[in-house]
C-alpha positions in Angstrom: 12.1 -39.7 146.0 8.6 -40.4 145.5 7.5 -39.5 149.0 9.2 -36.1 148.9 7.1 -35.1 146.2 3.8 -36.4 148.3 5.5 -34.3 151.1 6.1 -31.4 149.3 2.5 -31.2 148.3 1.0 -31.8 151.6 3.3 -29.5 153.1 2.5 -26.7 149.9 -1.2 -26.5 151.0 -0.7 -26.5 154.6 1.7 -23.2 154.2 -1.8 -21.8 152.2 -4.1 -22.9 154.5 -1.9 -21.2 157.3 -0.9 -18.2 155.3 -4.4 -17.8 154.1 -6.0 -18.2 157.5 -3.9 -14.8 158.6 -6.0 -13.2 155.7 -9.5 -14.3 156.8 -11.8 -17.2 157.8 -13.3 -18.3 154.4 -10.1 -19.5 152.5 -9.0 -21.6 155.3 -12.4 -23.6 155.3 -12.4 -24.0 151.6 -8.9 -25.4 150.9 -9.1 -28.2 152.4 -11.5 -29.5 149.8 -9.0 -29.0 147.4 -8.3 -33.0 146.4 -4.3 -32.5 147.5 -4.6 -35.9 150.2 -6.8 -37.6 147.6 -4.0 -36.5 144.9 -1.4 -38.4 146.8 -3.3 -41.2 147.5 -4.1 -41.7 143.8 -0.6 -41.3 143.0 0.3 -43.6 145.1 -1.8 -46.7 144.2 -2.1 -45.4 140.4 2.2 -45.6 140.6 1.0 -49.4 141.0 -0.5 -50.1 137.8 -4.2 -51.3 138.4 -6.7 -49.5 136.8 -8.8 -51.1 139.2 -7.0 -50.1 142.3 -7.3 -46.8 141.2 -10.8 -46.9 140.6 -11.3 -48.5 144.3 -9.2 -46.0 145.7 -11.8 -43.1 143.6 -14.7 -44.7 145.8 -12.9 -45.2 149.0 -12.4 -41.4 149.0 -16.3 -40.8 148.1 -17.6 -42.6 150.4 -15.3 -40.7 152.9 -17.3 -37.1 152.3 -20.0 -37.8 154.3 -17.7 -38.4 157.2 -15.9 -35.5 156.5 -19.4 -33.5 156.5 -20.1 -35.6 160.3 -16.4 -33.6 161.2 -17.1 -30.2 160.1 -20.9 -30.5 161.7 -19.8 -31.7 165.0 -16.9 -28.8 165.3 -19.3 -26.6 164.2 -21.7 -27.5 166.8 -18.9 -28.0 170.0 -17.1 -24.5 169.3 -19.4 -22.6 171.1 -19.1 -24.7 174.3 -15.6 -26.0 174.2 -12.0 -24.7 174.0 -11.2 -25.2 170.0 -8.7 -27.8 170.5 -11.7 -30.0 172.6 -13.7 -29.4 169.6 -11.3 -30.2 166.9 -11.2 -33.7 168.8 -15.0 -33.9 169.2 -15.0 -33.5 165.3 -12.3 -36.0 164.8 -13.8 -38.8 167.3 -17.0 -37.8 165.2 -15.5 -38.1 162.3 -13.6 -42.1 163.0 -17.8 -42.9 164.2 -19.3 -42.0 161.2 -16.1 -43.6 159.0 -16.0 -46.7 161.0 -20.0 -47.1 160.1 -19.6 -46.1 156.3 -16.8 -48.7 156.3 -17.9 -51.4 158.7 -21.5 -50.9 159.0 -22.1 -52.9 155.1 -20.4 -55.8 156.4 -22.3 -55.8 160.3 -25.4 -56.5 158.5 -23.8 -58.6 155.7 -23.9 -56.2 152.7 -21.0 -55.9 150.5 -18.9 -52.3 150.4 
């Protein structure tokens, strides 16, 4: 029962992100930052128990924004020479590049994350 709730949220906010989208362009960019993944994620591990697996979870997902910012830049920058759906997937390789090295890159050079 617990992962219909997760699904009902994540489906919630994709029905406003659509709906809002037939509305205009600037509601559609800002919903996403609305914390619904980072809701269900917390509810997820919190559901656990560990205050401390929460807390990791809380700085997993911060040290995901730059990443996110590497997505939105490289769409940004490939829509004007690209079908959309080429530079959705630009933004998306972009994005696992830059997660991979805010994840990885620590431990390549023997730093703790």
């Amino acid at each position: 029962m617990d992962i219909l709730w997760k699904a009902l949220i994540g489906g919630i906010v994709t029905a406003l992100i659509v709906w809002a989208s037939k509305r205009g362009d600037i509601l559609p960019g800002i919903l996403p930052l609305a914390p619904t993944f980072a809701v269900i994620a917390l509810i997820a591990v919190g559901s656990k128990g560990t205050d401390e697996g929460f807390r990791t979870t809380c700085l997993a997902g911060a040290k995901t924004i730059p990443a996110y910012l590497v997505f939105l830049g490289a769409c940004y920058l490939l829509i004007g020479r690209v079908d959309y759906r080429l530079a959705i997937l630009g933004g998306l390789a972009a994005w696992l590049v830059a997660a991979l090295v805010i994840f990885l890159g620590p431990r390549a050079i023997g730093m703790s994350s």
